[in-house]
Gaussian input, Z-matrix of N, CA and C with variables (Angstrom, degrees):
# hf/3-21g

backbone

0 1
 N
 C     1     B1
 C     2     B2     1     A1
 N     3     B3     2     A2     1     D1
 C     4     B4     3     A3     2     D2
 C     5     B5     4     A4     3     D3
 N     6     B6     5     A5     4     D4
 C     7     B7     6     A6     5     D5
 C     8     B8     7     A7     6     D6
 N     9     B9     8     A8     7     D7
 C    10    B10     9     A9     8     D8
 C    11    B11    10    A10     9     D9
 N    12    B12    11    A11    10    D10
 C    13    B13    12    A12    11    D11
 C    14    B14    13    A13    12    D12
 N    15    B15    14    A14    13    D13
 C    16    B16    15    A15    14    D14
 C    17    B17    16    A16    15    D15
 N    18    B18    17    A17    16    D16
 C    19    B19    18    A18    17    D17
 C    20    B20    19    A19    18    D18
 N    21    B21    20    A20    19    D19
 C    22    B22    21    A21    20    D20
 C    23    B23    22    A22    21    D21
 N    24    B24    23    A23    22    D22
 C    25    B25    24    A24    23    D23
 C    26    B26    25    A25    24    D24
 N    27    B27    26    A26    25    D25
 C    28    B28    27    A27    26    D26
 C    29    B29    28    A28    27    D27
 N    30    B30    29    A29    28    D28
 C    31    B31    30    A30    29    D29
 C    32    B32    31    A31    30    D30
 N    33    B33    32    A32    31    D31
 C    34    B34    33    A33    32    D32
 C    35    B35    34    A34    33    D33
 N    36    B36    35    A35    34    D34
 C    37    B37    36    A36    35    D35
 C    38    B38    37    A37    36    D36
 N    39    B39    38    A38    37    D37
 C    40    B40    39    A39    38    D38
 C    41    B41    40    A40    39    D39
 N    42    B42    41    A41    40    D40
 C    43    B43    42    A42    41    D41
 C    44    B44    43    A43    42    D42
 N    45    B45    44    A44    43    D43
 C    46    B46    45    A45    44    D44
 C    47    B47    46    A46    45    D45
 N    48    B48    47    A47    46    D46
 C    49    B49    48    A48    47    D47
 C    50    B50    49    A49    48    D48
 N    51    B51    50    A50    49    D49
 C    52    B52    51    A51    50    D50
 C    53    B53    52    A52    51    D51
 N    54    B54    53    A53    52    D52
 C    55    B55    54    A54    53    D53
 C    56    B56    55    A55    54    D54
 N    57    B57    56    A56    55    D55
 C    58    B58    57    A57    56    D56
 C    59    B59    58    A58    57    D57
 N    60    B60    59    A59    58    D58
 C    61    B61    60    A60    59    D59
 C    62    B62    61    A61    60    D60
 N    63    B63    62    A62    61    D61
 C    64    B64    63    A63    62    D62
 C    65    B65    64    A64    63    D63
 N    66    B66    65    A65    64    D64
 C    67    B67    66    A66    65    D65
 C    68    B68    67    A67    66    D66
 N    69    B69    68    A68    67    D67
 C    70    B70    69    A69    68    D68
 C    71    B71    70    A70    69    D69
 N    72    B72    71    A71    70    D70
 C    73    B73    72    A72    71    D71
 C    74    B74    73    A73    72    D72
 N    75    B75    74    A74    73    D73
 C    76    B76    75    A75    74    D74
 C    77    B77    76    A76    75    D75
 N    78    B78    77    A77    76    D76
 C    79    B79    78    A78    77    D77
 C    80    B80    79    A79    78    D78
 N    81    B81    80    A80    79    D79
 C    82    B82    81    A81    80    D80
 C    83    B83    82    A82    81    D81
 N    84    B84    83    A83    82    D82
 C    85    B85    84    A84    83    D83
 C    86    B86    85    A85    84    D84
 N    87    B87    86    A86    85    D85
 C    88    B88    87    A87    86    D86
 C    89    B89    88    A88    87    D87
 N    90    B90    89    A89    88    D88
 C    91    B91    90    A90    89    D89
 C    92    B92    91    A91    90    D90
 N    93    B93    92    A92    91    D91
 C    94    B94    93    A93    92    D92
 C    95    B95    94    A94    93    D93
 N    96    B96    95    A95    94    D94
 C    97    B97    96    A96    95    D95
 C    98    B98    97    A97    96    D96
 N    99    B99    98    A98    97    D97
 C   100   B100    99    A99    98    D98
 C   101   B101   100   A100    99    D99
 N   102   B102   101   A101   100   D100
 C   103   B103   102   A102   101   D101
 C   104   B104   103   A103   102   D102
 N   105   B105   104   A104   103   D103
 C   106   B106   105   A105   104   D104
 C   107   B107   106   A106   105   D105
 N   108   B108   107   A107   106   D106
 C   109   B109   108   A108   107   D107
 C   110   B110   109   A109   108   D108
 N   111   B111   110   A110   109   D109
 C   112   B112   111   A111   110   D110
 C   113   B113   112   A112   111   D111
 N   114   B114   113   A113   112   D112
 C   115   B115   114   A114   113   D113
 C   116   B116   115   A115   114   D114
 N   117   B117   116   A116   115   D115
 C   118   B118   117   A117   116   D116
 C   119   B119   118   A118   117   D117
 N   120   B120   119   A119   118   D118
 C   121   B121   120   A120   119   D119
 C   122   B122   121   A121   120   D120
 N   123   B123   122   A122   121   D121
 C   124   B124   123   A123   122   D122
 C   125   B125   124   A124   123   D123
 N   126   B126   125   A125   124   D124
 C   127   B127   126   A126   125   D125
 C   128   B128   127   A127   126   D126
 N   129   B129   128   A128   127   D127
 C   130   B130   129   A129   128   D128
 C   131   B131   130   A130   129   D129
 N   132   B132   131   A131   130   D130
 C   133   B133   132   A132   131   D131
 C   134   B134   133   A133   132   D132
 N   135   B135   134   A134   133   D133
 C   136   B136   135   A135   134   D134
 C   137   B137   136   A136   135   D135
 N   138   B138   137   A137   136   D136
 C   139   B139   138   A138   137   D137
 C   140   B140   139   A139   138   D138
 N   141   B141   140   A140   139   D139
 C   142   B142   141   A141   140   D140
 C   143   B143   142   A142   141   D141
 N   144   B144   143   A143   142   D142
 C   145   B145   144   A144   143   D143
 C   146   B146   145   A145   144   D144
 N   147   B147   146   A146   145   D145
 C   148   B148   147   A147   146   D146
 C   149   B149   148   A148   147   D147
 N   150   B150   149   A149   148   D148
 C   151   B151   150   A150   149   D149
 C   152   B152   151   A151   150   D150
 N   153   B153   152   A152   151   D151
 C   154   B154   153   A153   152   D152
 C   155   B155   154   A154   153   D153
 N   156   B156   155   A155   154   D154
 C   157   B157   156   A156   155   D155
 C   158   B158   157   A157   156   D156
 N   159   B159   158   A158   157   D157
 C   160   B160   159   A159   158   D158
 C   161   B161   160   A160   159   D159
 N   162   B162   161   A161   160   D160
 C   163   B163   162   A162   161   D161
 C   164   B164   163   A163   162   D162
 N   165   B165   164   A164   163   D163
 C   166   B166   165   A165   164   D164
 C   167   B167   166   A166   165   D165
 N   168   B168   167   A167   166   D166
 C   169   B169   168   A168   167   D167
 C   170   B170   169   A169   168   D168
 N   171   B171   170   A170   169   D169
 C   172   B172   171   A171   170   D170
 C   173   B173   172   A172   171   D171
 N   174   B174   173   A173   172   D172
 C   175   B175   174   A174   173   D173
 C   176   B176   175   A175   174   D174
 N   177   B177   176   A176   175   D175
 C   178   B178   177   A177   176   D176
 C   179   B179   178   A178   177   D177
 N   180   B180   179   A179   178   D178
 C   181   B181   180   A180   179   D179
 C   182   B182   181   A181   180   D180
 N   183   B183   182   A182   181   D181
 C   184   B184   183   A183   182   D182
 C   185   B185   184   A184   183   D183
 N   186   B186   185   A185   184   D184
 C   187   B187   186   A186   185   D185
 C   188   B188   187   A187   186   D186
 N   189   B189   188   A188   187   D187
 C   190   B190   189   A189   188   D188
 C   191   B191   190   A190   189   D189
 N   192   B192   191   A191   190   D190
 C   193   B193   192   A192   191   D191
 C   194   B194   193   A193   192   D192
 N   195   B195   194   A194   193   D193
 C   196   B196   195   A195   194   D194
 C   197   B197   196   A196   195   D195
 N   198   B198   197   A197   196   D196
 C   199   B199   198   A198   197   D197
 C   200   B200   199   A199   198   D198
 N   201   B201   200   A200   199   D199
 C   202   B202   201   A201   200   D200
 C   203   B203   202   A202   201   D201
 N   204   B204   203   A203   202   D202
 C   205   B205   204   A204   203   D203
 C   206   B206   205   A205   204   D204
 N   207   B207   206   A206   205   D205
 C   208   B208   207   A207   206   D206
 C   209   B209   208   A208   207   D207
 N   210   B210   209   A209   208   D208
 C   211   B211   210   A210   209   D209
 C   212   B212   211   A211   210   D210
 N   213   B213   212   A212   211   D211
 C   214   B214   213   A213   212   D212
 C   215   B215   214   A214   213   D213
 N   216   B216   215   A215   214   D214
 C   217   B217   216   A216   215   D215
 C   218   B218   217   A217   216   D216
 N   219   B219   218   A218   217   D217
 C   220   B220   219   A219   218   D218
 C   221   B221   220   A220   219   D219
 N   222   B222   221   A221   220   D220
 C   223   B223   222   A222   221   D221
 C   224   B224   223   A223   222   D222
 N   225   B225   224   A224   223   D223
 C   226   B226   225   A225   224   D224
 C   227   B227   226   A226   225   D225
 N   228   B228   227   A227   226   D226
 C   229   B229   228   A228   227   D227
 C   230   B230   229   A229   228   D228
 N   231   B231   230   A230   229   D229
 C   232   B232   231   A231   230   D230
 C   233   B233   232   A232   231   D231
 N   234   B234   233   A233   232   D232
 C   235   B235   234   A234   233   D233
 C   236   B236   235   A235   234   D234
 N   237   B237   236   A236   235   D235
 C   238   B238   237   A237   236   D236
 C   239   B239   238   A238   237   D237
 N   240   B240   239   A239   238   D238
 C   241   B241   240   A240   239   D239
 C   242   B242   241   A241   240   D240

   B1=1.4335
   B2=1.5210
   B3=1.1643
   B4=1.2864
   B5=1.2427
   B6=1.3919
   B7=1.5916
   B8=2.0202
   B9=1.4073
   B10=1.2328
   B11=1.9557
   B12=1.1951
   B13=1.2404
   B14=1.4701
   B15=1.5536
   B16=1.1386
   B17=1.0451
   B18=1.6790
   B19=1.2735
   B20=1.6420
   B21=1.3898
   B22=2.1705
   B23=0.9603
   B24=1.3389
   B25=1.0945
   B26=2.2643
   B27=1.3584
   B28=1.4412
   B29=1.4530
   B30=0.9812
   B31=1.6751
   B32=1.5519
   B33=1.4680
   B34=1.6679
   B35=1.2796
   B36=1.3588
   B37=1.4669
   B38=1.8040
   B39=1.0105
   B40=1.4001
   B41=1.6995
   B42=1.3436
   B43=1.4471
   B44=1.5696
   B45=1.2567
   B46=1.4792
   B47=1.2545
   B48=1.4140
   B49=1.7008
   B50=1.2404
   B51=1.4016
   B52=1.9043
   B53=1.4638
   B54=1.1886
   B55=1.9384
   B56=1.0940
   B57=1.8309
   B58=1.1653
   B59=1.3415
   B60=1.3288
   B61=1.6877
   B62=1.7655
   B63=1.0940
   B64=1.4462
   B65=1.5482
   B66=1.3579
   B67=1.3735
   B68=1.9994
   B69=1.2678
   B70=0.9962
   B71=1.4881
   B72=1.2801
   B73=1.6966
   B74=1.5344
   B75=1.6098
   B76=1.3984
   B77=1.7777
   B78=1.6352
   B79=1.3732
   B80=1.3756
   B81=1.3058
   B82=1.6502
   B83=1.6693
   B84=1.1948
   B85=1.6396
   B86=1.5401
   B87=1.4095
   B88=1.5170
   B89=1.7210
   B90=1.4775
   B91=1.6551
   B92=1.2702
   B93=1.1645
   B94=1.4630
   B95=1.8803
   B96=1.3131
   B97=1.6602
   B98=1.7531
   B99=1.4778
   B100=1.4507
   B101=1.6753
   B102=1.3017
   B103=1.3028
   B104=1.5564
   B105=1.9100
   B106=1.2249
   B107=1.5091
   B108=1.3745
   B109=1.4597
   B110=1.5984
   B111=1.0209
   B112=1.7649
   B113=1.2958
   B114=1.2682
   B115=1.3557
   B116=1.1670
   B117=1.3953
   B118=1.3332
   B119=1.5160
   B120=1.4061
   B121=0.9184
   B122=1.8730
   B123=1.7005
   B124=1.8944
   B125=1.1615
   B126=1.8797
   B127=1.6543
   B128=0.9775
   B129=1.0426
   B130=2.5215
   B131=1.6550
   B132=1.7661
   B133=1.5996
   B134=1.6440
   B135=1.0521
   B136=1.4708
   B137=1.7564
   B138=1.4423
   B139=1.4799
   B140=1.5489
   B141=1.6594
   B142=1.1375
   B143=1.6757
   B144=1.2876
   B145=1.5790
   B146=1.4897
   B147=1.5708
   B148=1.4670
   B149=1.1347
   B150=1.9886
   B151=1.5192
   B152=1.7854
   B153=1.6917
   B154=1.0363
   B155=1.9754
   B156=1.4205
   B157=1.1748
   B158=1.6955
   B159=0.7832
   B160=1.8069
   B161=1.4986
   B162=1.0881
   B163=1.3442
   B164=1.2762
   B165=1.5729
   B166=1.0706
   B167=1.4578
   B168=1.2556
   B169=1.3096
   B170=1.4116
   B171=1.4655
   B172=0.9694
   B173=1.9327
   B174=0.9547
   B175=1.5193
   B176=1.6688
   B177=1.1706
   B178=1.4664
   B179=1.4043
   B180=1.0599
   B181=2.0312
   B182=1.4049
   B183=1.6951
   B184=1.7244
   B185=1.0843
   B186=1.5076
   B187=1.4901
   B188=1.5545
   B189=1.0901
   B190=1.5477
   B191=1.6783
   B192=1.7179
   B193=1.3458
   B194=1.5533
   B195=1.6844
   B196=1.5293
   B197=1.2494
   B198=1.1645
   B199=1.9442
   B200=1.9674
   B201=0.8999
   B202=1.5353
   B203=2.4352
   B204=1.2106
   B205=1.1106
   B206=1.5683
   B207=1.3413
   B208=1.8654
   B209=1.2213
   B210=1.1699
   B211=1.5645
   B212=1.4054
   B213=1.5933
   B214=1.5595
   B215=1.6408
   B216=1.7031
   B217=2.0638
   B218=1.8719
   B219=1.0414
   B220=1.6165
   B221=1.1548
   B222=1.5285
   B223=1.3763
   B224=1.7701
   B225=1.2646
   B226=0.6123
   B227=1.8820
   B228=1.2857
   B229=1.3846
   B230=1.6924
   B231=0.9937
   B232=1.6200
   B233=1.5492
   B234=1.5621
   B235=1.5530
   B236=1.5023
   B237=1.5583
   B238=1.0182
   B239=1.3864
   B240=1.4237
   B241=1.1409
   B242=1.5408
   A1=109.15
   A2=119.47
   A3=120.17
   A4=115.55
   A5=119.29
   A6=132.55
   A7=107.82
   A8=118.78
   A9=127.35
   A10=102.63
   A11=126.06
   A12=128.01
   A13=104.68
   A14=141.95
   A15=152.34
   A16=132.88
   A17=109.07
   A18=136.85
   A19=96.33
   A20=91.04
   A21=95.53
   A22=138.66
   A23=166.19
   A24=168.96
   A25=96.84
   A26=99.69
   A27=121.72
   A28=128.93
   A29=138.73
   A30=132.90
   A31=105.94
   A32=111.39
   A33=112.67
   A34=95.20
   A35=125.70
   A36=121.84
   A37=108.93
   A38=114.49
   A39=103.41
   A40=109.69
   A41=110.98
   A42=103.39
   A43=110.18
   A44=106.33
   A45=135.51
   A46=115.05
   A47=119.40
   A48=99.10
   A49=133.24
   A50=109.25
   A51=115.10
   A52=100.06
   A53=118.32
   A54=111.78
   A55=84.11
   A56=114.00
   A57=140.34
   A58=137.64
   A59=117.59
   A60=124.85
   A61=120.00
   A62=102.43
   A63=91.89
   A64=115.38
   A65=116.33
   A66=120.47
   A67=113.92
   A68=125.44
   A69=113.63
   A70=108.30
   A71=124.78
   A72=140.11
   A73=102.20
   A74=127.04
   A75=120.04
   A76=106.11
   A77=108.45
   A78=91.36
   A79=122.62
   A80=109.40
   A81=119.57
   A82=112.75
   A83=107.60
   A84=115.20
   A85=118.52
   A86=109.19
   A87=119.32
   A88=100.22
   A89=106.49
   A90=105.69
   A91=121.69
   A92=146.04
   A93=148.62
   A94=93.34
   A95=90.83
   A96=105.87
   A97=133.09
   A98=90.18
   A99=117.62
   A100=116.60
   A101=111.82
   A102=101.96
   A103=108.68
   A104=142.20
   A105=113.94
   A106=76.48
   A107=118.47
   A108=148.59
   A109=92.58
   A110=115.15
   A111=113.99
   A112=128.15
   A113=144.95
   A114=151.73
   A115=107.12
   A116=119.25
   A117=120.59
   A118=154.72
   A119=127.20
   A120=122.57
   A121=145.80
   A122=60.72
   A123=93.15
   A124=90.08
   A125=111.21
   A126=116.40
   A127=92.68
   A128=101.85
   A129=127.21
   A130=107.89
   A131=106.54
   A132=91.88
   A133=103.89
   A134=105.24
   A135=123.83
   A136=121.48
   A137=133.78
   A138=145.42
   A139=91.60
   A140=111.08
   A141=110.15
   A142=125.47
   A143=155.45
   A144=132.82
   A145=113.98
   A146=115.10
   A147=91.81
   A148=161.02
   A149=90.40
   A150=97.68
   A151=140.02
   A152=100.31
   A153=110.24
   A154=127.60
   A155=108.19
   A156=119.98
   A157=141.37
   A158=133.21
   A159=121.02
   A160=97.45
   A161=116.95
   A162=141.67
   A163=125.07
   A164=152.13
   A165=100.54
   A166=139.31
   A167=141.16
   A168=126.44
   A169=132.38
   A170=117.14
   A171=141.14
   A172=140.79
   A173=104.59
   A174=113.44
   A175=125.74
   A176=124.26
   A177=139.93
   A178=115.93
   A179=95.24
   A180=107.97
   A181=143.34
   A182=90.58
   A183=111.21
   A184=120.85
   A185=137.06
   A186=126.70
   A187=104.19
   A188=124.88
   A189=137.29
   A190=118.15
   A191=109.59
   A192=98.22
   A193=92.10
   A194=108.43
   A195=111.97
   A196=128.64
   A197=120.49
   A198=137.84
   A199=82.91
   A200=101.41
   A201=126.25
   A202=80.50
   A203=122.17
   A204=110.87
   A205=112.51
   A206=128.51
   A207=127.86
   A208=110.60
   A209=107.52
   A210=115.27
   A211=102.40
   A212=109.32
   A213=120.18
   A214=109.61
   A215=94.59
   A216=81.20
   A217=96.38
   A218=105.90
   A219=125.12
   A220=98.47
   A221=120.90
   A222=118.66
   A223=104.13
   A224=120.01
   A225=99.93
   A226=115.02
   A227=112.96
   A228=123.36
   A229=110.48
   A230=116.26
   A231=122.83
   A232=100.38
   A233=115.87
   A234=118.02
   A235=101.46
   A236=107.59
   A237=115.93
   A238=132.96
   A239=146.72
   A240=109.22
   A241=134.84
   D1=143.27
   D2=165.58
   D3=85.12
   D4=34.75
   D5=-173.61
   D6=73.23
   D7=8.48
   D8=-167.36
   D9=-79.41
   D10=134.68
   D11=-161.96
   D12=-76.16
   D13=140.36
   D14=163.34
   D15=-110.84
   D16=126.14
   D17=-113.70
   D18=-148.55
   D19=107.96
   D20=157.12
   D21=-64.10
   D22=80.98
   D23=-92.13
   D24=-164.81
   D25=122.30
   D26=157.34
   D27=-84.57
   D28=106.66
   D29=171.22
   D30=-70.62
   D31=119.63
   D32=174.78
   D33=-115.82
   D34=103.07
   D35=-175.47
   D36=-105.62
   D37=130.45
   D38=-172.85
   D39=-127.97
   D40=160.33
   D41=-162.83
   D42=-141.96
   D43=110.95
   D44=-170.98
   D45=-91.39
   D46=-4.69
   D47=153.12
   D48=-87.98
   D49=-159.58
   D50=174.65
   D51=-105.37
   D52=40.56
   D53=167.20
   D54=-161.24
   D55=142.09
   D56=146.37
   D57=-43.58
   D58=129.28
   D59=-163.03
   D60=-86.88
   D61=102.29
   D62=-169.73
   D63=-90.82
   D64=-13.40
   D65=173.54
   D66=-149.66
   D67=150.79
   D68=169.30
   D69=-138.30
   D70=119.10
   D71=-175.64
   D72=-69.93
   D73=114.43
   D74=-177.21
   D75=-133.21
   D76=108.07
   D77=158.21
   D78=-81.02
   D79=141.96
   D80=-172.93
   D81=-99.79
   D82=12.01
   D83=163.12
   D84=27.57
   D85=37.07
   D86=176.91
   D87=-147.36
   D88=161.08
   D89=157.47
   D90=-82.70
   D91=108.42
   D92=-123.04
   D93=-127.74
   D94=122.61
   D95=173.38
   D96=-69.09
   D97=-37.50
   D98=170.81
   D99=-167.16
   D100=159.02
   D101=179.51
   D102=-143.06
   D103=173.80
   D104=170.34
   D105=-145.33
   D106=173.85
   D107=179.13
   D108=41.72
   D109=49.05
   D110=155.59
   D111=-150.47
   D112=132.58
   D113=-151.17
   D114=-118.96
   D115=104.88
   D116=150.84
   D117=-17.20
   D118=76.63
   D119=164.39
   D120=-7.68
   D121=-102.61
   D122=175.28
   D123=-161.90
   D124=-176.37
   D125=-168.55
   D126=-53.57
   D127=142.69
   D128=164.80
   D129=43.42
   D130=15.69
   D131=166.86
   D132=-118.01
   D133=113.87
   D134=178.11
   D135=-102.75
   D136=137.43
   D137=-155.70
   D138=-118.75
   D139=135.60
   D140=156.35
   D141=-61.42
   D142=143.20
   D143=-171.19
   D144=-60.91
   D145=165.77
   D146=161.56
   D147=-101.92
   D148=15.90
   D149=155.81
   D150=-76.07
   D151=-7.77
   D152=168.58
   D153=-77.71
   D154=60.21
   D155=155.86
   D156=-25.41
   D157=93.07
   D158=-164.60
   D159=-103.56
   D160=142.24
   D161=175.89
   D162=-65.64
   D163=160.52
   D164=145.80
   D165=-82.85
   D166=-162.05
   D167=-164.94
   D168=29.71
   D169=15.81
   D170=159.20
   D171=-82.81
   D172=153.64
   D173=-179.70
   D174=-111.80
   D175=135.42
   D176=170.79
   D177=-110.27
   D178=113.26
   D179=167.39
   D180=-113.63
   D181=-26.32
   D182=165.81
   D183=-47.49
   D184=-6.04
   D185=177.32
   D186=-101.93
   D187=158.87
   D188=167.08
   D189=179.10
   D190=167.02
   D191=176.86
   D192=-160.33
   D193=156.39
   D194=154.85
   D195=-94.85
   D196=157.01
   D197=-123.68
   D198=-149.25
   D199=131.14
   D200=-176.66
   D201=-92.41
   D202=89.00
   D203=168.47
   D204=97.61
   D205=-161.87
   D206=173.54
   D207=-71.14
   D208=147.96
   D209=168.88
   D210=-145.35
   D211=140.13
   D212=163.38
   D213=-121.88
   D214=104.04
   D215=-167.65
   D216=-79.67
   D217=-177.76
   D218=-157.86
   D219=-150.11
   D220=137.97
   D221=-179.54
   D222=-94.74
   D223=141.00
   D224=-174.93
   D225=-112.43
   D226=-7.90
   D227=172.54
   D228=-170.59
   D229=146.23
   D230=-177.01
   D231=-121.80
   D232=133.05
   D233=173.36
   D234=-134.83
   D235=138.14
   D236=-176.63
   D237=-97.42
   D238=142.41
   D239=-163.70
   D240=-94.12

């Protein structure tokens, strides 16, 4: 917004414990243009869906969104299932 450059951004979320991830809470700390495989919270707190399952020692990439400018997302809680 505001002449600010827009920018694709991938979520590679990866998961280093011994139990499976059934959701991950991410603020995306940008104004976001569009987004896909993520569910809305509240303002800028966004859920991975819940078919997106992570394994352990496993990785997730199917979610991402564009950011009107930088973004540093932040996790904001991990639940397991």
């Amino acid at each position: 917004e505001n002449g600010s450059a827009v920018k694709q951004y991938t979520l590679r979320i990866s998961n280093g414990s011994p139990s499976t991830v059934c959701s991950v809470h991410i603020k995306l700390n940008a104004s976001i243009k569009d987004k896909w495989n993520l569910d809305e919270v509240s303002s800028d707190l966004y859920r991975t869906p819940s078919w997106m399952t992570i394994a352990p020692d496993a990785v997730a990439d199917q979610a991402g969104y564009i950011a009107y400018g930088e973004s540093v997302p932040t996790v904001s809680s991990v639940h397991n299932c």
